[in-house]
N, C-alpha and C positions, 0 to 999 in steps of 0.2 A: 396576460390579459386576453379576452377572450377578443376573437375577430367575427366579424359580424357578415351576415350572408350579402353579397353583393346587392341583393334585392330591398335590403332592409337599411342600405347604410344612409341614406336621405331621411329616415326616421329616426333615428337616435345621435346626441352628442356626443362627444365624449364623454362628458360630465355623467351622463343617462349610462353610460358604459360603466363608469367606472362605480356608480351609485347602486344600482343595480349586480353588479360582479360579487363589491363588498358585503351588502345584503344577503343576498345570496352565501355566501362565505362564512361569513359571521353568522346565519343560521343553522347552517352546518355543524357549524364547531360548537351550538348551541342546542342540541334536540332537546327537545320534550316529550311526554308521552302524553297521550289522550287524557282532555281535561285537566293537563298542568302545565298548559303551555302558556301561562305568565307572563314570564319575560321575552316570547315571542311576542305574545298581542302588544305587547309595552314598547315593541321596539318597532311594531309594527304600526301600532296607533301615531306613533313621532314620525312615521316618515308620510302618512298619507295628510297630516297635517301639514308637515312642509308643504306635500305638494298643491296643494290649496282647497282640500275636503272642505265643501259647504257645511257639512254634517258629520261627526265622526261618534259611531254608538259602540260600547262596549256589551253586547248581547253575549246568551247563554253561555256565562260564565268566563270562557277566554275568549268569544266570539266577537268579531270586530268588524260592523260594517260602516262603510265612508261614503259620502255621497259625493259626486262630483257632477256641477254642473253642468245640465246642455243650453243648448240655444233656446228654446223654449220651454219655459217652467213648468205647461201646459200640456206635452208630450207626453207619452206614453213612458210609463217609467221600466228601464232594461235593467239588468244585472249578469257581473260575471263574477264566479268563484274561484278561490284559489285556495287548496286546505292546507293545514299548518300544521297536526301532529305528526311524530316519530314513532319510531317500533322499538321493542326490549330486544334489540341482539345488538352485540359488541361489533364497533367497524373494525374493517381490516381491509379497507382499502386502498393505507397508503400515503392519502393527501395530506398538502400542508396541512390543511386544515381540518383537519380528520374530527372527529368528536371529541371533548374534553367531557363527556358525560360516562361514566363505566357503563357498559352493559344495553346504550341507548344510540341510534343513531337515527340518521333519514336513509334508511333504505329501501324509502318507496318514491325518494325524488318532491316529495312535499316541500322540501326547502325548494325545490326550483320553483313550483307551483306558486306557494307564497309570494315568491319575486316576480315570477310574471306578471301575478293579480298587479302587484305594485306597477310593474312595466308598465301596464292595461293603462292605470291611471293615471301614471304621468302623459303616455302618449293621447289620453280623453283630456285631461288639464289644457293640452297644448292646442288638441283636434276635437273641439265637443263633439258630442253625437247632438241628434234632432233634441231629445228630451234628455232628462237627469239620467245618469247609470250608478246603480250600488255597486260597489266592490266590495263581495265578502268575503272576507278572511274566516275559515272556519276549521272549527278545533273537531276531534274524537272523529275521523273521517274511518282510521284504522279500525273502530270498534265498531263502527256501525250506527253512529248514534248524532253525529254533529249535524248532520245535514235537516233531523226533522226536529234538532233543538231550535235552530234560529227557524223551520218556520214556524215552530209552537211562539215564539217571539211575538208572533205579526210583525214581523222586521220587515216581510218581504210579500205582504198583502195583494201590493199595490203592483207590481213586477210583473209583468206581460210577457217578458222573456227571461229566459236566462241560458249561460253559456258556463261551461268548465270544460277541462281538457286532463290527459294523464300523459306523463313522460313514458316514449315506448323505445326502447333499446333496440327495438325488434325493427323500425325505422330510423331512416338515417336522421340527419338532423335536419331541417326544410322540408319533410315531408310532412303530408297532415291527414288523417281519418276522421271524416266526416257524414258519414255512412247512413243513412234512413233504418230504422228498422232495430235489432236485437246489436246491443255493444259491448253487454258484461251481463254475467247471470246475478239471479237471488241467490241472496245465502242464507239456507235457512241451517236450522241444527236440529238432530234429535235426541229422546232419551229416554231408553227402554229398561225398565225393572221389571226382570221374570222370578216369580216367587213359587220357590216350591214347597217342597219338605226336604230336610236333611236326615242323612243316617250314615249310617259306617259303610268306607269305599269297599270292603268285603261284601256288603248285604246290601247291595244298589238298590233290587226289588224291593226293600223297604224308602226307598224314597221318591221322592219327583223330583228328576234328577235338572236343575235349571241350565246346568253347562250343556248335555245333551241337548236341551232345546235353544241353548245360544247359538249352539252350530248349527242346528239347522236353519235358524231364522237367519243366520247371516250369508248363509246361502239362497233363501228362498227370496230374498231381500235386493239381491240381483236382479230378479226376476223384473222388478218393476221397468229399469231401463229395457231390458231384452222383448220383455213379452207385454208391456202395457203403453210404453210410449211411444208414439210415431216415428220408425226407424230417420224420419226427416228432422226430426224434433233434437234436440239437444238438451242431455239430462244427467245427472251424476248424482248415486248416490252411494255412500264414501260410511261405511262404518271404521270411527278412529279410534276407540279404545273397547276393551272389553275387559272387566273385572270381575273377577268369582273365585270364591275360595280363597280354606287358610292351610292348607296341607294337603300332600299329596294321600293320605288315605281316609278324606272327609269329602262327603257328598254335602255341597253346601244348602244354605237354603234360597240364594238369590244369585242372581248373576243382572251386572248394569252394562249397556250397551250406549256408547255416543256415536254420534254421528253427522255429516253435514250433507245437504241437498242442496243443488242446483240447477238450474231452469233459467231458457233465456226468452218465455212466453208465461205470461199468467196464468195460462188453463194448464200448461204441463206444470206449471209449481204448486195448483190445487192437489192436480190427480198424484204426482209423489206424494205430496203429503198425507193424503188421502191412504193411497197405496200402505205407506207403513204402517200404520195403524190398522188397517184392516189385517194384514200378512203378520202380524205381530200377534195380534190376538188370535189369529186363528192357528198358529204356530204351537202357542202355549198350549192352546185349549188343544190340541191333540197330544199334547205331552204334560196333561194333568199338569197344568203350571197356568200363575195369572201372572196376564199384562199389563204394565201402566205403562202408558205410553204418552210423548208429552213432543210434541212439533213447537220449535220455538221459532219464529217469523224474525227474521232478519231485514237487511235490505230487500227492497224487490229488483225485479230487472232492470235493467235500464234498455228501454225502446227511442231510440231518439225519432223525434216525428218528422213529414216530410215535409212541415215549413222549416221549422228551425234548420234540419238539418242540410235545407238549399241558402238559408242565409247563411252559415256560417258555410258551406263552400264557396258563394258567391264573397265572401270574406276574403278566406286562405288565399282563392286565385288572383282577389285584388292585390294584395299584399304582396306573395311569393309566387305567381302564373300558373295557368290552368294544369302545367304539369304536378307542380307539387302536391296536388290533391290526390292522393293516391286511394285504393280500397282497400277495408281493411283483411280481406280474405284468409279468413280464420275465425274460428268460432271462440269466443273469451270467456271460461267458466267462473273466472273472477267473478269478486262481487266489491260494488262503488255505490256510495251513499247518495252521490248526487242522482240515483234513481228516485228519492224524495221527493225532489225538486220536480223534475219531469212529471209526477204522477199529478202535478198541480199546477205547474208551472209548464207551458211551453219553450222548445230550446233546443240542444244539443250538446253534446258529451262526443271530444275529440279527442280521440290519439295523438298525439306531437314527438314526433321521433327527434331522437336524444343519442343517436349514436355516430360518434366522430368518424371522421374518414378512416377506415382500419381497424376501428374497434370490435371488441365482441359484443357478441347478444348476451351479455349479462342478464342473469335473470330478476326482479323488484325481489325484495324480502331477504337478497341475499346481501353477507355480511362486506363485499367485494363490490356491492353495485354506487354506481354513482350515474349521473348522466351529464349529456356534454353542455357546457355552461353556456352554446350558442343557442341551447335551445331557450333558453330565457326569454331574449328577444323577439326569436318567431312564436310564443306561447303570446306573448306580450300584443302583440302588433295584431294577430289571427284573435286574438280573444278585446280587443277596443273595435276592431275593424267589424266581427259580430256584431256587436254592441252598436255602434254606428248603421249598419244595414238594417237591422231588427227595429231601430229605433226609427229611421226614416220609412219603412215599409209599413210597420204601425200607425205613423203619423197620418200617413196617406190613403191609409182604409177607411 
């Protein structure tokens, strides 16, 4: 059973221990994948009901938000998130409780996420905040799409604030990032079709050759980070497959290029995108070849701003002391959906370190990762204690 940070042990029971551990466990053993997480919301929706949800919705699909009330019904309405899907790769990490699902597991630490949200709410049940707080449970976070399903809902209209956090291995367990400014990039993707002419690998000069022009564009295609973005700026643009031709003495007619883009500022996620389409077309067009080029918009960045993200420190250091609030000193090309949320909602998006005394830096997505089950608690206690500060600062404006 998991042991709880000396700073946290006046907040939780045993009973909150062992409720929360189980949870926890038994999602685990439980993954789902984006948009079929079922039997998660179902198991999910029974415990925020125990714990005495005013309101309990079941939105977009497996999405499940709970209302928990505050002291005044008249307050400023807060919310915090906790996402619920899993990834398609086989665990091999070991635990009792390893996956019972072939080929699925949580190896982005969602089950813990899930359980904090829960944490959130028992310890809001026990401690209201100023006004009511949503606890959303939210499904497809992996793919990119959960966070702007519940707010197409109106679920979350009304919400002044909002708070999430992501398990980081890369901190210990008690620390917390809570940082103003750039926390995870956009993920956009792209997808280039260059169309030539085909002819016999003997007689090139009879064709327009499309692989000759995929090498060059994926070279020139660098260019964008080197020579167009602000060496200050942070940007990645990542060609990941390229496909052409059926034999080695056939000059094809097409060659298709994908790719992903990342930006942790809106004007450099315009100008990449911007960028390949211009560098793509004009690529072709000097090797008698056409471009269709196609930028698919992903999450956007996530910027956390500099209220939310003074409440939610003023949060962590009530909770666990002004040391634990650490910075997050590193740049995150990742990309997290609760950048949604931000883009409408005021708040903050925290790091919460998840590595045991001794442990490694396990990397998220791998088949190995797990995080330390102490960090349940401080996700828990750091994301109500938000929610209470947000809500009183609100009340009082």
């Amino acid at each position: 059973m998991s042991v709880l940070l000396p700073s946290l042990r006046g907040l939780f029971r045993d009973e909150d221990v062992s409720l929360l551990v189980d949870l926890r466990r038994d999602l685990h053993r439980h993954p789902e994948l984006s948009w079929k997480e079922h039997r998660t919301a179902a198991r999910l929706v029974d415990v925020v009901k125990s714990l005495g949800a005013v309101e309990v919705r079941t939105v977009a699909n497996t999405g499940v938000v709970a209302r928990f009330a505050g002291r005044d019904r008249h307050a400023p309405l807060v919310a915090v998130r906790g996402d619920i899907d899993a990834l398609p790769i086989e665990e091999a990490t070991g635990l009792p409780f390893t996956s019972t699902s072939p080929g699925v597991m949580h190896a982005c630490g969602h089950d813990i996420h899930g359980t904090w949200a829960i944490g959130a709410a028992l310890l809001l049940a026990r401690q209201p905040a100023a006004g009511d707080v949503l606890v959303v449970l939210q499904p497809a976070e992996e793919v990119g799409e959960g966070a702007k399903a519940i707010l197409d809902t109106g679920a979350l209209d009304d919400v002044k604030a909002i708070f999430g956090g992501h398990v980081d291995r890369r901190f210990a367990v008690g620390q917390v990032v809570a940082d103003a400014g750039p926390l995870a990039a956009s993920a956009d993707t792209f997808d280039i079709e260059l169309l030539g002419k085909g002819a016999h690998g003997a007689r090139p000069h009879e064709s327009a050759d499309p692989i000759v022009g995929a090498a060059a564009l994926i070279s020139a295609l660098q260019t964008i980070v080197a020579r167009r973005i602000d060496p200050a700026a942070a940007a990645v643009v990542t060609v990941g497959s390229i496909h052409a031709g059926t034999a080695s003495n056939i000059i094809p007619e097409r060659a298709n290029l994908t790719g992903t883009l990342r930006a942790t500022t809106p004007e450099t996620r315009a100008t990449i995108g911007n960028e390949v389409k211009r560098i793509a077309e004009s690529i072709a067009e000097s090797y008698r070849l056409t471009a269709r080029v196609t930028v698919n918009l992903g999450t956007p960045p996530i910027v956390n701003p500099a209220e939310g993200s003074s409440w939610a420190r003023q949060a962590a250091a009530a909770v666990l002391g002004e040391a634990a609030v650490v910075p997050f000193g590193l740049t995150n090309m990742g990309g997290e959906d609760f950048a949604f949320y931000l883009e409408r909602i005021p708040g903050c998006f925290m790091r919460i370190g998840a590595r045991e005394e001794g442990g490694e830096r396990t990397a998220a997505h791998s088949p190995r990762f797990t995080a330390a089950e102490e960090s349940i608690f401080v996700g828990a206690a750091v994301l109500a204690e938000s929610a209470r500060v947000a809500s009183a600062a609100l009340s009082a404006a």
